[in-house]
C-alpha positions as CSV (number, residue, x, y, z in Angstrom):
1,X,-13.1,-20.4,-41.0
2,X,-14.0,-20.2,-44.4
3,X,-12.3,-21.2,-47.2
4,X,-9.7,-18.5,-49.0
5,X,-11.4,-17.9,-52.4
6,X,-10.1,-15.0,-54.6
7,X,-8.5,-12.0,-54.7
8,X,-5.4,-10.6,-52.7
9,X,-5.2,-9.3,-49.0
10,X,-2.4,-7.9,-47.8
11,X,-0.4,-5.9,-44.9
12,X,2.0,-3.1,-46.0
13,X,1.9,-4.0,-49.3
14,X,4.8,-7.1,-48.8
15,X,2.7,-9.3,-46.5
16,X,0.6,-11.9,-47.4
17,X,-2.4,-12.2,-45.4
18,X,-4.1,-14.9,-46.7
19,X,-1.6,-17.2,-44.2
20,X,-3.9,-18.6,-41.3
21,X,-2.5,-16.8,-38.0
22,X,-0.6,-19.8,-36.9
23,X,1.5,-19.7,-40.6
24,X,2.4,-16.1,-40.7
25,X,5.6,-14.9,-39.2
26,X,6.6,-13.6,-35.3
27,X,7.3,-10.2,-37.2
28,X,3.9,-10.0,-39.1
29,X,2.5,-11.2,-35.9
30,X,4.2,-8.7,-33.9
31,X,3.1,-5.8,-36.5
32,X,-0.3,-6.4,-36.4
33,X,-2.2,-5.8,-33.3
34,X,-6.1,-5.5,-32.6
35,X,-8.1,-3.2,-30.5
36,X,-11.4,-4.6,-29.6
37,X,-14.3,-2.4,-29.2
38,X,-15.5,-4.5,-25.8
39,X,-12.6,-4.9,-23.8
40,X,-14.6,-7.2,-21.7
41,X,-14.1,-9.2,-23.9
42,X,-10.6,-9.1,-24.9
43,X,-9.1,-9.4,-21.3
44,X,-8.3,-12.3,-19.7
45,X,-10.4,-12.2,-16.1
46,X,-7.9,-14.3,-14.4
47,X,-4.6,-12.3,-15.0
48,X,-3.4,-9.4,-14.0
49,X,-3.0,-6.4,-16.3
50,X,0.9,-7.3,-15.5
51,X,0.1,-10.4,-17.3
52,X,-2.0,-9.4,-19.7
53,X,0.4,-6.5,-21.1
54,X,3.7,-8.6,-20.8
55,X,2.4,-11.3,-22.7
56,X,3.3,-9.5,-25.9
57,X,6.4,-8.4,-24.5
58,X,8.0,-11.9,-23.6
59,X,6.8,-12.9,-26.9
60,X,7.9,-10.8,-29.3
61,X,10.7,-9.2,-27.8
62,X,11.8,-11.9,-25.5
63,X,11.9,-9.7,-22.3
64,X,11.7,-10.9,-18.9
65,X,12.4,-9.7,-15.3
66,X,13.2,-5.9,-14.2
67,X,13.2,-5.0,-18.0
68,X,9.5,-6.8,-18.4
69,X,8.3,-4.7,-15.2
70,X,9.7,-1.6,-16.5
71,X,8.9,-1.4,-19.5
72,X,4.8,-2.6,-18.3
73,X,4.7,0.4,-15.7
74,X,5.6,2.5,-18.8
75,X,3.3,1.6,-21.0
76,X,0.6,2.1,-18.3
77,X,2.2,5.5,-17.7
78,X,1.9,6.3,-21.1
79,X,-2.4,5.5,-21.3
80,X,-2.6,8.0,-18.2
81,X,-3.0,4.7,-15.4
82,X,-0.5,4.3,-12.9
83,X,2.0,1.7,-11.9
84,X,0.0,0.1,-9.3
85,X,-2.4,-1.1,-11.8
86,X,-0.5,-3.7,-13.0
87,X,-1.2,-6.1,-10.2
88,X,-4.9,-5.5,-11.0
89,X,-7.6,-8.0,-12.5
90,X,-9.6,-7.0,-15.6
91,X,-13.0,-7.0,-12.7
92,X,-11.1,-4.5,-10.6
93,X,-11.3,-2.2,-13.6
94,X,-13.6,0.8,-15.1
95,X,-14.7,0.2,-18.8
96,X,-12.3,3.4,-19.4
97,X,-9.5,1.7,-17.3
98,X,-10.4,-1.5,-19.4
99,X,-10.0,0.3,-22.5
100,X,-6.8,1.9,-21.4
101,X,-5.3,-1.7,-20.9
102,X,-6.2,-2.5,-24.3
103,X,-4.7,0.3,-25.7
104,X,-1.1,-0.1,-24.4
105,X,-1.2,-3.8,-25.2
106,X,-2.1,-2.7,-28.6
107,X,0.7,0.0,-28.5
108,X,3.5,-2.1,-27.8
């Protein structure tokens, strides 16, 4: 990473991102979320899209359980995929499913 040199970078105006990731807060963390052009890339090939869409969940708001599983068929439900593709891998997946995936990680 290069060295922070000049000038000011922020995130809704009251957050400072010139922080390294590992220095800015759980909520900035939380706030902030990417979507990757090339999901491929972005998914993780050895867990399921349960997994890979709870992640953010557990951490940021601490859920676990029924709630956790809930909540992931949701947000699945929400990008047009259904329930049954949580237990899923990444490989078992269309680019378009893929996408999908990345998209209600992102929404959270």
């Amino acid at each position: 990473m290069l060295p922070f040199v000049s000038g000011d970078i922020r995130f809704d105006t009251t957050h400072d991102l010139k922080l390294t990731a590992n220095k800015r807060s759980r909520e900035l963390l939380r706030l902030i979320q990417f979507i990757f052009q090339n999901p491929d890339a972005s998914l993780n090939p050895r867990q399921q899209v349960s997994q890979i869409i709870g992640r953010p969940l557990r951490m940021f708001f601490d859920m676990s359980g029924r709630e956790l599983q809930t909540r992931v068929e949701k947000l699945l439900e929400d990008v047009r995929l259904e329930a049954r593709y949580a237990q899923r891998y990444p490989d078992e997946l269309s680019g378009g499913e893929r996408q999908r995936i990345a998209l209600a990680r992102a929404l959270l």
